[in-house]
Structure formats: structure tokens, C-alpha cells
C-alpha positions in Angstrom: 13.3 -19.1 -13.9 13.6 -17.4 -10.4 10.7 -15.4 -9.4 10.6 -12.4 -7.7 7.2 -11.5 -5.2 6.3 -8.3 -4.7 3.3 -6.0 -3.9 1.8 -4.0 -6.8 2.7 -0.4 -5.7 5.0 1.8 -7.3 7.8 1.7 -4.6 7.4 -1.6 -4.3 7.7 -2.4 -8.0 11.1 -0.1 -8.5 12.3 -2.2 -5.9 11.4 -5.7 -7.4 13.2 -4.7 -10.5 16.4 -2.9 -8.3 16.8 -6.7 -6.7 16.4 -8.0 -10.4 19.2 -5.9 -12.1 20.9 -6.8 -8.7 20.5 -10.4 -8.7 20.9 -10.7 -12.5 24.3 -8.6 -12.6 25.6 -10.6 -9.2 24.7 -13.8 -11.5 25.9 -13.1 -14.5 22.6 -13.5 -16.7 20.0 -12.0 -18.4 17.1 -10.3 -16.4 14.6 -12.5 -17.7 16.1 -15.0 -16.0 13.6 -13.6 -12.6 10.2 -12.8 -13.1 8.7 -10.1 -11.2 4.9 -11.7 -10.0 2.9 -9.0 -8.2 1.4 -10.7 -5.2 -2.5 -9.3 -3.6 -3.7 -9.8 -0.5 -7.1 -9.3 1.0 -5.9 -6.7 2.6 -5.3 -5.1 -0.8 -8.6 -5.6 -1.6 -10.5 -4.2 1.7 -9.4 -0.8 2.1 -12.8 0.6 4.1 -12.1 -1.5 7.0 -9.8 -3.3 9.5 -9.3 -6.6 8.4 -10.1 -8.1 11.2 -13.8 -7.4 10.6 -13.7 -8.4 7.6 
């Protein structure tokens, strides 16, 4: 199974699963053959300053 990284927003989500369809049609299999993992990153998690100070 191919997996497919991608942030957690909602743009970035409807994307993940655009490339999916995309990949899975241009393949010829399913759509569970890629996994779509949501990927965080500190700066996901510190929003109430620049990361460098963090």
C-alpha cells in the first residue's frame, strides 16, 4: 500500500484524496490501494508564536 502525506486541513485533505482518485484511476486499482496519513508538525501545534522561539 502506497501512502499518501498530507497536512490535516480541509484543503489540504480534498486534495490528498483528488491525487488518490488520480493515482488510483491512472493505475488501474482500487483507492485503498493509497492511504491518506495526515502528517503534524510543531508548527501545527504552536500557533501563539514564531517558531523560532519556540
Amino acid at each position: 500500500m502506497a501512502v499518501i502525506g498530507t497536512r490535516g486541513s480541509p484543503l489540504a485533505l480534498t486534495q490528498a484524496h483528488e491525487v488518490r482518485s488520480r493515482l488510483a484511476q491512472a493505475h488501474g486499482v482500487s483507492q485503498d490501494a493509497f492511504a491518506i496519513r495526515v502528517i503534524k508538525t510543531s508548527g501545527d501545534a504552536i500557533q501563539d508564536r514564531p517558531l523560532y522561539e519556540a
